[in-house]
Biotite code that builds the C-alpha atoms (Angstrom):
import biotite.structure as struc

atoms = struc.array([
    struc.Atom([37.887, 69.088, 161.187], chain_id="A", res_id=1, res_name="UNK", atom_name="CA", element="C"),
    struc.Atom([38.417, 72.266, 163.184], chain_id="A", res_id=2, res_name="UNK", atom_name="CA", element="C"),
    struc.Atom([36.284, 74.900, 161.669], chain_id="A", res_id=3, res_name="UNK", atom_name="CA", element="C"),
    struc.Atom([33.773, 75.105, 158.895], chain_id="A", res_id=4, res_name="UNK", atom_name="CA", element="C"),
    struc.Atom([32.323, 77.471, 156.617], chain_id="A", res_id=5, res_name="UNK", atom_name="CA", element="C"),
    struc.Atom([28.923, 77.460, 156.256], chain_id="A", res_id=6, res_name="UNK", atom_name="CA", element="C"),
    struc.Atom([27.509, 80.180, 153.031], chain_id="A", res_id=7, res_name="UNK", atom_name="CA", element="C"),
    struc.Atom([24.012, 80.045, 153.188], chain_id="A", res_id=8, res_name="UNK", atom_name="CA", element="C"),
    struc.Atom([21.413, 81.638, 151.137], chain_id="A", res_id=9, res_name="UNK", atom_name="CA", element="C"),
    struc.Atom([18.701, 82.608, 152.826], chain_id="A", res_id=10, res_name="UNK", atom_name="CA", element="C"),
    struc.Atom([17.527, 80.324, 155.809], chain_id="A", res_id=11, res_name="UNK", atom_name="CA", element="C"),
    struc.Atom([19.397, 78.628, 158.134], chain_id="A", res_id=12, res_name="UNK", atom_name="CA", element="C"),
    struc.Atom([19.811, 74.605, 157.029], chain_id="A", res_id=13, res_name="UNK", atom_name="CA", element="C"),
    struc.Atom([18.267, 72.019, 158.879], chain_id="A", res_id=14, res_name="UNK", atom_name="CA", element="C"),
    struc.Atom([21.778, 70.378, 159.142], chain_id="A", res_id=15, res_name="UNK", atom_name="CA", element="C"),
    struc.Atom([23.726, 72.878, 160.703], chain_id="A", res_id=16, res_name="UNK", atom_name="CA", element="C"),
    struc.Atom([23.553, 71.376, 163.867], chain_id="A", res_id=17, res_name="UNK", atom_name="CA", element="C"),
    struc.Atom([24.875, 68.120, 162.203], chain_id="A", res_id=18, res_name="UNK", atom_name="CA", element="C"),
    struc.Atom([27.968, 70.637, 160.838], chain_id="A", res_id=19, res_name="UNK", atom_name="CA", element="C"),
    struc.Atom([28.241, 72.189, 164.485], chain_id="A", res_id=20, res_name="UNK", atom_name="CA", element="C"),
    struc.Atom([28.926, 68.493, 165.846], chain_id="A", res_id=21, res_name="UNK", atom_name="CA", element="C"),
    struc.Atom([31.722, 67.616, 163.513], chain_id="A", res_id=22, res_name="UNK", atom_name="CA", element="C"),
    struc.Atom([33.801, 70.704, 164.139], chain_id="A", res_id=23, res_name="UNK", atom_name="CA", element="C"),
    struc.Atom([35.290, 72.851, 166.371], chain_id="A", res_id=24, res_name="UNK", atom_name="CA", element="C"),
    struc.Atom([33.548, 76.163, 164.868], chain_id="A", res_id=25, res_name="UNK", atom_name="CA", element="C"),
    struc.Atom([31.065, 76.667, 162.393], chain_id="A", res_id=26, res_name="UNK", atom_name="CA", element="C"),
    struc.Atom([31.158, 79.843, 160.803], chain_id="A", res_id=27, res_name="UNK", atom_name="CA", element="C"),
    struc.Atom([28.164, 81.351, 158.840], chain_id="A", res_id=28, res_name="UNK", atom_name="CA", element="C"),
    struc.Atom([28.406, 83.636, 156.001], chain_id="A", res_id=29, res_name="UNK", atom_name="CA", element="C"),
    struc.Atom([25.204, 84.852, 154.144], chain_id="A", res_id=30, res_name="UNK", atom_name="CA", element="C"),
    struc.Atom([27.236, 86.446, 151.350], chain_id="A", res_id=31, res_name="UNK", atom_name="CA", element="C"),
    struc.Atom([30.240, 87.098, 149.801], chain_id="A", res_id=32, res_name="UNK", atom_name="CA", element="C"),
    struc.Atom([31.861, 89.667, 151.691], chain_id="A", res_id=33, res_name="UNK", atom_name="CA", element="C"),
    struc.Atom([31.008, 87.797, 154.988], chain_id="A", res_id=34, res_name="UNK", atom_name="CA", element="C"),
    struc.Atom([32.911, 85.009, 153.079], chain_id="A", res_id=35, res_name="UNK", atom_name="CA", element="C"),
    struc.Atom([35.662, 86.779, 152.341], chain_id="A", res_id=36, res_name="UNK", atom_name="CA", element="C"),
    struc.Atom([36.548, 88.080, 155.764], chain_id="A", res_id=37, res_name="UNK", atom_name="CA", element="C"),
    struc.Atom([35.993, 83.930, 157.259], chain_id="A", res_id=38, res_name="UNK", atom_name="CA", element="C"),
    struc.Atom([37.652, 81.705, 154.664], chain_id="A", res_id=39, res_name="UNK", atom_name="CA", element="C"),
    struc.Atom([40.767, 82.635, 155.896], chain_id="A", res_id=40, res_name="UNK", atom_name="CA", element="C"),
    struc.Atom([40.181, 80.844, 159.150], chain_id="A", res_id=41, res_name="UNK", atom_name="CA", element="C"),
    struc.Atom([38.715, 77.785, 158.269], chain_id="A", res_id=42, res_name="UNK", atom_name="CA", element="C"),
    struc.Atom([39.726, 73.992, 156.564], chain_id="A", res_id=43, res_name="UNK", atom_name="CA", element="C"),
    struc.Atom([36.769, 73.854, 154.555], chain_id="A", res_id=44, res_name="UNK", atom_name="CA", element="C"),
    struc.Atom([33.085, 75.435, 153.042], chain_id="A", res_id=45, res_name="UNK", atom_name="CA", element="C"),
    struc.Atom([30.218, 74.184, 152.857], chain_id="A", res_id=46, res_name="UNK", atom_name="CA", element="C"),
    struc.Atom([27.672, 75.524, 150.247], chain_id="A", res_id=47, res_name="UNK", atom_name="CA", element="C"),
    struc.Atom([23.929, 75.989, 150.780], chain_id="A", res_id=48, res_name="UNK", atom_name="CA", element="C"),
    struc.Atom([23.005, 77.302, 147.740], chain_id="A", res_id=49, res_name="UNK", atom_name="CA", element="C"),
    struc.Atom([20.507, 76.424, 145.153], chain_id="A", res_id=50, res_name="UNK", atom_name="CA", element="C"),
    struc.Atom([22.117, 74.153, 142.448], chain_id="A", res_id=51, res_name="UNK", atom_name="CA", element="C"),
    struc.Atom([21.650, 77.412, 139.490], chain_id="A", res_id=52, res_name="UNK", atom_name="CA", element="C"),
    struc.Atom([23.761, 79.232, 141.896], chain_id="A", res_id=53, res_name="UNK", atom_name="CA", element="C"),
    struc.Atom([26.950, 76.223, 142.968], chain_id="A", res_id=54, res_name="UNK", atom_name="CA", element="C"),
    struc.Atom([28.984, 76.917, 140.131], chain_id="A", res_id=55, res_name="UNK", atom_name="CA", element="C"),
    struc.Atom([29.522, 80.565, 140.668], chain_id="A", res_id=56, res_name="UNK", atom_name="CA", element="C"),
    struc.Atom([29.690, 80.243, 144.438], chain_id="A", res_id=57, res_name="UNK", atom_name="CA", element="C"),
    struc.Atom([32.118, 77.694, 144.222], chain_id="A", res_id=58, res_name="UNK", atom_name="CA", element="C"),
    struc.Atom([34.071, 79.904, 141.875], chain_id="A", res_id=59, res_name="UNK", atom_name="CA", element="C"),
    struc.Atom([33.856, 82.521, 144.109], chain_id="A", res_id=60, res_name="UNK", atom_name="CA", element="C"),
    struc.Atom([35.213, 80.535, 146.954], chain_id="A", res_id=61, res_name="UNK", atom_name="CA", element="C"),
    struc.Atom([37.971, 78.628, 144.983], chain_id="A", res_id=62, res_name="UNK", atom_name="CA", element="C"),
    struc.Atom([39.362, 82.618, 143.384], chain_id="A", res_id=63, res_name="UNK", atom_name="CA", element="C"),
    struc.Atom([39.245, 83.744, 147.744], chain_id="A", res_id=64, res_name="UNK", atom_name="CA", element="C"),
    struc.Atom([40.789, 80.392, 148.973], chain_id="A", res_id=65, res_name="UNK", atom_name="CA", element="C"),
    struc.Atom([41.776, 77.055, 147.619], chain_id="A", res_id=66, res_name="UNK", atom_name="CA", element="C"),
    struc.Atom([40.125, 74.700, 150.413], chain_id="A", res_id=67, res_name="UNK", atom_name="CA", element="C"),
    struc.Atom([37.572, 71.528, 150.373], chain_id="A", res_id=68, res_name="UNK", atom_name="CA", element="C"),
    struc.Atom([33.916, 72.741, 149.105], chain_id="A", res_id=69, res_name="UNK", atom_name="CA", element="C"),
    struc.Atom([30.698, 70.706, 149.608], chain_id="A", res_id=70, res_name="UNK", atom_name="CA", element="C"),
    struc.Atom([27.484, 71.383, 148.869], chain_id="A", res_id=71, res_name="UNK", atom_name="CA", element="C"),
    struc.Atom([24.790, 71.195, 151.023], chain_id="A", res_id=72, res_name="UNK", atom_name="CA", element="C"),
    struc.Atom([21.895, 69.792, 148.756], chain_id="A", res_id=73, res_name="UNK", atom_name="CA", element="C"),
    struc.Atom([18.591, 70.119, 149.562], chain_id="A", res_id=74, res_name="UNK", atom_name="CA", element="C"),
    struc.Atom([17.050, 66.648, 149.281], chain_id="A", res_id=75, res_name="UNK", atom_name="CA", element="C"),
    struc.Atom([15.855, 66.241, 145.743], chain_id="A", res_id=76, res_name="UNK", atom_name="CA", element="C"),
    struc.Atom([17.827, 69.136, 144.365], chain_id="A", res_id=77, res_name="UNK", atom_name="CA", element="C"),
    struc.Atom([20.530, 67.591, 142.800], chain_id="A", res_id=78, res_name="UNK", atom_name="CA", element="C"),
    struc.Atom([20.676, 68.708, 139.220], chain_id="A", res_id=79, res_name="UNK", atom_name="CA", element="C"),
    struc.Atom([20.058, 65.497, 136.675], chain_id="A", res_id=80, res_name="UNK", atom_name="CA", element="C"),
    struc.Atom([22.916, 66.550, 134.735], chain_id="A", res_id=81, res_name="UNK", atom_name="CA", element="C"),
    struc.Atom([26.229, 64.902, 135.373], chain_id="A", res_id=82, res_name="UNK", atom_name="CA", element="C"),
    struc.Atom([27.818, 68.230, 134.530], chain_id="A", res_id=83, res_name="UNK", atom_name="CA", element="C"),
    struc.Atom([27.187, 70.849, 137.389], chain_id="A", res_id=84, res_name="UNK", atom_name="CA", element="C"),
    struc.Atom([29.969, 73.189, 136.216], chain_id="A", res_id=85, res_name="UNK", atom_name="CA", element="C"),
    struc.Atom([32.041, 72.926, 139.151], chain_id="A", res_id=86, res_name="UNK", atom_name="CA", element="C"),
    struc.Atom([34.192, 70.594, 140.903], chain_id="A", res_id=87, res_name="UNK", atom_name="CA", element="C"),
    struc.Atom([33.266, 69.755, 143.996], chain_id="A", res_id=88, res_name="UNK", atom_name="CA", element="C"),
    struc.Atom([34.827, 67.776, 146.525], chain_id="A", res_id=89, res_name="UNK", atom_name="CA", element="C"),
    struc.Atom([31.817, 66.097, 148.683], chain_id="A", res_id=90, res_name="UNK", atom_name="CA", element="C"),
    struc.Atom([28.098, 66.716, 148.815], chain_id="A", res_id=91, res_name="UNK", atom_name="CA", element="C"),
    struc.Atom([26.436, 66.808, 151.814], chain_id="A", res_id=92, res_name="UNK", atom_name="CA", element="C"),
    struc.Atom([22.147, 66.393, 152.138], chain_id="A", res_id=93, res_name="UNK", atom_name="CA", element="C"),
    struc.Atom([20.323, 67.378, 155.184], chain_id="A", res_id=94, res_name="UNK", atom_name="CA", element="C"),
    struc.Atom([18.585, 64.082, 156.136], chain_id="A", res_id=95, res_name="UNK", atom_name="CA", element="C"),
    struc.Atom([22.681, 63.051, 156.998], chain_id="A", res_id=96, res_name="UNK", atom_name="CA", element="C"),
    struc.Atom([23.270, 62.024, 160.162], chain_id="A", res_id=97, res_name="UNK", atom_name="CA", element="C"),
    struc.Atom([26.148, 63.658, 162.274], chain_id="A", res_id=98, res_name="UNK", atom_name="CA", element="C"),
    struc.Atom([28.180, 60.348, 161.766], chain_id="A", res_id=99, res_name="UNK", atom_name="CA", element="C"),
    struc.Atom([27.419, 60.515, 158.373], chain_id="A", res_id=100, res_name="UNK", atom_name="CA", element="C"),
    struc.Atom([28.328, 64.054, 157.632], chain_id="A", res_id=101, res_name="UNK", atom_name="CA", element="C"),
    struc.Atom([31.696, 63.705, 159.673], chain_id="A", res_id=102, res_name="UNK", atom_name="CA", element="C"),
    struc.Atom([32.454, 60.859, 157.275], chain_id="A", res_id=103, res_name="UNK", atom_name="CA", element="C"),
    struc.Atom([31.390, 62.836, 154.159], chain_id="A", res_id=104, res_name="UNK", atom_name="CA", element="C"),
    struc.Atom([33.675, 65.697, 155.490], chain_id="A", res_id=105, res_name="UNK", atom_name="CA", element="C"),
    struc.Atom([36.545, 63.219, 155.666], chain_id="A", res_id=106, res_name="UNK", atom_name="CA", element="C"),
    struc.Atom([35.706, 62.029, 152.307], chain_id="A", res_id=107, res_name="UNK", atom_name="CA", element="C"),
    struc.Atom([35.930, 65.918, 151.074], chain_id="A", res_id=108, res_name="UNK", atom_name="CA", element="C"),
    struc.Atom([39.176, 66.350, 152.592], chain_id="A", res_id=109, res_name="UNK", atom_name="CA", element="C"),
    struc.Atom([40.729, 63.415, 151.420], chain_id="A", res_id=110, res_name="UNK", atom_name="CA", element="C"),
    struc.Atom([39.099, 64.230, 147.587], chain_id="A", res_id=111, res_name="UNK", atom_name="CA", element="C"),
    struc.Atom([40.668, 67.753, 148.056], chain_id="A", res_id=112, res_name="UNK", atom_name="CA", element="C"),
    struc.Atom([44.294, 66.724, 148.690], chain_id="A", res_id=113, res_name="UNK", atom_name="CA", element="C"),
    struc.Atom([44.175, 64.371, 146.132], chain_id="A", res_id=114, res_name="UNK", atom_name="CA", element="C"),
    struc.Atom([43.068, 66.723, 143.119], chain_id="A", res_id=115, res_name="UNK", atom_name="CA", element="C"),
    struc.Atom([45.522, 69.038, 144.628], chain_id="A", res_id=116, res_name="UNK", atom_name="CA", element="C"),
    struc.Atom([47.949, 66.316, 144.089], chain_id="A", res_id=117, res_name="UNK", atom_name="CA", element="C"),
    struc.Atom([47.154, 65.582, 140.959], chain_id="A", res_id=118, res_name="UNK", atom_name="CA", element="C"),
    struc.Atom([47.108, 69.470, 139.990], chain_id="A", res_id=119, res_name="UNK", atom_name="CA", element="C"),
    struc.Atom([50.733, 69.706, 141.105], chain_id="A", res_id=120, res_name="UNK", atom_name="CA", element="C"),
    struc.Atom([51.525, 66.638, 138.836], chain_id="A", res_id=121, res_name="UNK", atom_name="CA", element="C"),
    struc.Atom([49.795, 68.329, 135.711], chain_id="A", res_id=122, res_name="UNK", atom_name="CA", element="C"),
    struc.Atom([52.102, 71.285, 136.592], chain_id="A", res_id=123, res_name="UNK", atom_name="CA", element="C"),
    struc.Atom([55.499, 69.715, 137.036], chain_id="A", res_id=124, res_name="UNK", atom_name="CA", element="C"),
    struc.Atom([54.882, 67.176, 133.978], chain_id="A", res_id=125, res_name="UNK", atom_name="CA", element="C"),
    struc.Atom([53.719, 70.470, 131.932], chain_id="A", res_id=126, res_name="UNK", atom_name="CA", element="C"),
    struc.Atom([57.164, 71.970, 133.139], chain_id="A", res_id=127, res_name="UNK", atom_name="CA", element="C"),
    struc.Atom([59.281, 69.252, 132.252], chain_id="A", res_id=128, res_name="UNK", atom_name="CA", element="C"),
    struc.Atom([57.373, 68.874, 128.465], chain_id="A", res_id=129, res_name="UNK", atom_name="CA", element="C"),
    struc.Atom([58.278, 72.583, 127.821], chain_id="A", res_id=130, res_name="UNK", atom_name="CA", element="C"),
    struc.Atom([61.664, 72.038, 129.395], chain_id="A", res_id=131, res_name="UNK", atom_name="CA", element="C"),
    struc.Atom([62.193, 69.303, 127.470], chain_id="A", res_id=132, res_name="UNK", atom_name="CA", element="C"),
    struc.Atom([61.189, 71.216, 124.260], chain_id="A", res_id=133, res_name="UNK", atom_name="CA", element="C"),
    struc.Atom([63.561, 73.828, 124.848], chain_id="A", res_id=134, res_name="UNK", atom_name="CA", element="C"),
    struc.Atom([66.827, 71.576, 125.256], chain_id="A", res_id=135, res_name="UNK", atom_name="CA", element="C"),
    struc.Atom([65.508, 69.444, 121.565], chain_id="A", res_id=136, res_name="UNK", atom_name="CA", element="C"),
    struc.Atom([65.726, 73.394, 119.791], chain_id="A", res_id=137, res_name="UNK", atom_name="CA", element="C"),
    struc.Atom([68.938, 74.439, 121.797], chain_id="A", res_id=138, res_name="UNK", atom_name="CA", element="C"),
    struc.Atom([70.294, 70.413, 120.331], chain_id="A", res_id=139, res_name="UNK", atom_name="CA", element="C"),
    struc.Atom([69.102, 71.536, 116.850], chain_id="A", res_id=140, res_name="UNK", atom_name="CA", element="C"),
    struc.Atom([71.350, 74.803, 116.658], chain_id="A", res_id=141, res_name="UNK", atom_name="CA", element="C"),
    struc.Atom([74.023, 73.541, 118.478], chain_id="A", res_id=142, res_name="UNK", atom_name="CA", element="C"),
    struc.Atom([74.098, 70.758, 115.523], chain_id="A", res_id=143, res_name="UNK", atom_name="CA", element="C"),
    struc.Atom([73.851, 73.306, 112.846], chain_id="A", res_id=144, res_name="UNK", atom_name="CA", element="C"),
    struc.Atom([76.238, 76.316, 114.280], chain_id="A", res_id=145, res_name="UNK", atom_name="CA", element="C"),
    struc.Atom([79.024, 73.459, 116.183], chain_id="A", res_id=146, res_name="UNK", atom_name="CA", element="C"),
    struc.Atom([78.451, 70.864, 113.347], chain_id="A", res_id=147, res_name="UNK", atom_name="CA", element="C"),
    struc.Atom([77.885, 68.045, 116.451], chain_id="A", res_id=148, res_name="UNK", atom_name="CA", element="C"),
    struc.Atom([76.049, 65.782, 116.816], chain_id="A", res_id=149, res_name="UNK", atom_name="CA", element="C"),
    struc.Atom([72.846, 65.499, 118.483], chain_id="A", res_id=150, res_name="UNK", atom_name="CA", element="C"),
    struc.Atom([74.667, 63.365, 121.916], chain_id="A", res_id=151, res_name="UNK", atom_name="CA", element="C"),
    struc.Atom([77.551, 65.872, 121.805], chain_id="A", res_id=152, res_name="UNK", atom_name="CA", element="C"),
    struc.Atom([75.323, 69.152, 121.801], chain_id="A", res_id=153, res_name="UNK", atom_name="CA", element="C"),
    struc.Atom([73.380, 66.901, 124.684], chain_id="A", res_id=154, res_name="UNK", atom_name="CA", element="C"),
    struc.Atom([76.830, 66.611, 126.438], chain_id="A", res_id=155, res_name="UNK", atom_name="CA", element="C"),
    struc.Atom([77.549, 70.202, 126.107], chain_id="A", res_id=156, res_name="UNK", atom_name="CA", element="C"),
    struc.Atom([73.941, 71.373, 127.271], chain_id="A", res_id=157, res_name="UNK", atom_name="CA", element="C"),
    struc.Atom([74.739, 68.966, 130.363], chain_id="A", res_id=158, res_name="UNK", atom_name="CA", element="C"),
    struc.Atom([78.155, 70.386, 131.182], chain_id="A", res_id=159, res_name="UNK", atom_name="CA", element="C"),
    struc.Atom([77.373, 74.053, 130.625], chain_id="A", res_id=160, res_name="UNK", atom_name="CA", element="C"),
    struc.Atom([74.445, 73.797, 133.269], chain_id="A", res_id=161, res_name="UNK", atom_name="CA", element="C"),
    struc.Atom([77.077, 72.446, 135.299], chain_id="A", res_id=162, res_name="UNK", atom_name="CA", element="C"),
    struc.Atom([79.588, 75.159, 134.561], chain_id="A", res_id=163, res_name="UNK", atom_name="CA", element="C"),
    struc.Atom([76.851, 77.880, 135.555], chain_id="A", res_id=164, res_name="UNK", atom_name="CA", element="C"),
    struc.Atom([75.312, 75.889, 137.986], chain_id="A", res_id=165, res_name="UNK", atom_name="CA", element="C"),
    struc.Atom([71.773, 76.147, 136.405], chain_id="A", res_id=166, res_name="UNK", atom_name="CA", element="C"),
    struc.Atom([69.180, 74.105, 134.727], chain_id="A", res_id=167, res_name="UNK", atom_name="CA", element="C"),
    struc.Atom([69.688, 72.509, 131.747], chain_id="A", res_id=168, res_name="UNK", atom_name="CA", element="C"),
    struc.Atom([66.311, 73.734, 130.613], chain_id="A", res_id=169, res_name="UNK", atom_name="CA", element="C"),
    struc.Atom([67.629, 77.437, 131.416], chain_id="A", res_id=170, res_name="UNK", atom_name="CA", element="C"),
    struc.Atom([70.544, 77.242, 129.400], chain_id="A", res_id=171, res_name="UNK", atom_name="CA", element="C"),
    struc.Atom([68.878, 75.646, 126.536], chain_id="A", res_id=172, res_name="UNK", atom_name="CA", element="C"),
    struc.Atom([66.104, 78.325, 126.838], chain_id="A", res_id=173, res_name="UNK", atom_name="CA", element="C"),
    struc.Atom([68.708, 80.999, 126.639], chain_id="A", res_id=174, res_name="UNK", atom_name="CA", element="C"),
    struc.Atom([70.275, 79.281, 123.523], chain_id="A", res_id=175, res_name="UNK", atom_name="CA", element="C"),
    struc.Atom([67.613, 79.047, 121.451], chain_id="A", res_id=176, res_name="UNK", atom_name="CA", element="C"),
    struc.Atom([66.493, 83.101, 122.403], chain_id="A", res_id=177, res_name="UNK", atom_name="CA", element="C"),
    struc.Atom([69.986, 84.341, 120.940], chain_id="A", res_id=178, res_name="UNK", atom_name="CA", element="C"),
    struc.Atom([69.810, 82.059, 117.844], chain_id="A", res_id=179, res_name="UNK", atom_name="CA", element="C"),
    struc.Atom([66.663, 83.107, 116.997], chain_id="A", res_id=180, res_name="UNK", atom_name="CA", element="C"),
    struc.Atom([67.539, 87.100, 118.351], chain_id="A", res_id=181, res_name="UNK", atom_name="CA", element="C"),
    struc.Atom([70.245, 87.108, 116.032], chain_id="A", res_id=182, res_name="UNK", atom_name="CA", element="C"),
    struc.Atom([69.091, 84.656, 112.943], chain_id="A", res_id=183, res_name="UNK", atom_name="CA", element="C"),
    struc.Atom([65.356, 86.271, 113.134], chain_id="A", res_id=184, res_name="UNK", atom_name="CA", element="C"),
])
C-alpha cells in the first residue's frame, strides 16, 4: 500500500507507527476538511473514531472518495451489535502487530474490489432487467398496431437496432414512448 489516511479524533493512536510501517505515507487528518483536501492522494482510510461516530465518518469518506475504509478500534470498543450502519472493508485494533496490520490492509483492499465488483454487477444486471422490460412493451404494441406475432415484432426490434445501429433496448424504449405519447 502506498499511502494511507489516517482520520483521527482526538489523540494520536497507539498504532500509527504500525500504519507508518506498511506504507509509503501516512497522512493524518483530524477532521473533515483536512480529509477532504488528502483523500485524493491516497489508496485507502483508516478510521479512528469512536464506534457512535463510524457510520457518519465512513459516510463522509465514501460521498468524498470511493476507496478501502477500516476502522481503527480501540480494543474492547467494538459495538455488540452486528449492525454498525456502515460497510466497512477491514477493522484494524491497536494491539496488531505491523505484520498483522499489513495483512489486514491487504484483506481491506481485496474486500474493497470485490464489493466494487459486485456493485458493478447489481448495476449492469439492473440495466439489462429494465432493458429487457422495455423490448417485452415495445413486443406488445408492435403485436397489437402490426398484428405480428410476438417472434416477428422480436425480429423487427432486432433488425431495426441494426438498421440505426443502436441498442435494441433504445429502440424499444423509443417505441413504447410514442405509443403511449400518442395513445395516452
Amino acid at each position: 500500500m502506498k499511502s494511507i489516511l489516517l482520520l483521527e479524533n482526538g489523540t494520536p493512536p497507539a498504532a500509527a507507527d504500525s500504519l507508518r510501517r506498511c506504507c509509503k505515507s501516512l497522512r493524518r487528518a483530524a477532521g473533515e476538511s483536512e480529509a477532504r483536501a488528502a483523500v485524493g492522494a491516497v489508496d485507502a482510510v483508516v478510521l479512528h473514531v469512536p464506534a457512535a461516530a463510524l457510520a457518519g465518518w465512513q459516510s463522509a469518506v465514501a460521498g468524498m472518495r470511493r476507496l478501502p475504509t477500516l476502522w481503527l478500534c480501540p480494543d474492547g470498543d467494538v459495538p455488540p451489535d452486528a449492525d454498525w450502519g456502515c460497510a466497512l472493508d477491514g477493522i484494524l485494533f491497536a494491539s496488531m502487530g505491523s505484520r498483522e496490520t499489513k495483512i489486514a490492509l491487504q484483506w481491506s483492499v481485496r474486500a474493497f474490489q470485490q464489493r466494487r465488483r459486485w456493485a458493478e454487477e447489481r448495476e449492469q444486471l439492473l440495466q439489462r432487467i429494465e432493458e429487457r422490460k422495455w423490448i417485452d412493451q415495445a413486443k406488445a404494441v408492435l403485436c397489437e398496431i402490426k398484428g405480428i406475432t410476438e417472434a416477428e415484432a422480436y425480429d423487427f426490434l432486432r433488425k431495426q437496432a441494426m438498421n440505426e445501429r443502436k441498442r435494441i433496448g433504445d429502440i424499444s424504449a423509443s417505441i413504447v414512448k410514442v405509443y403511449q405519447l400518442i395513445h395516452g
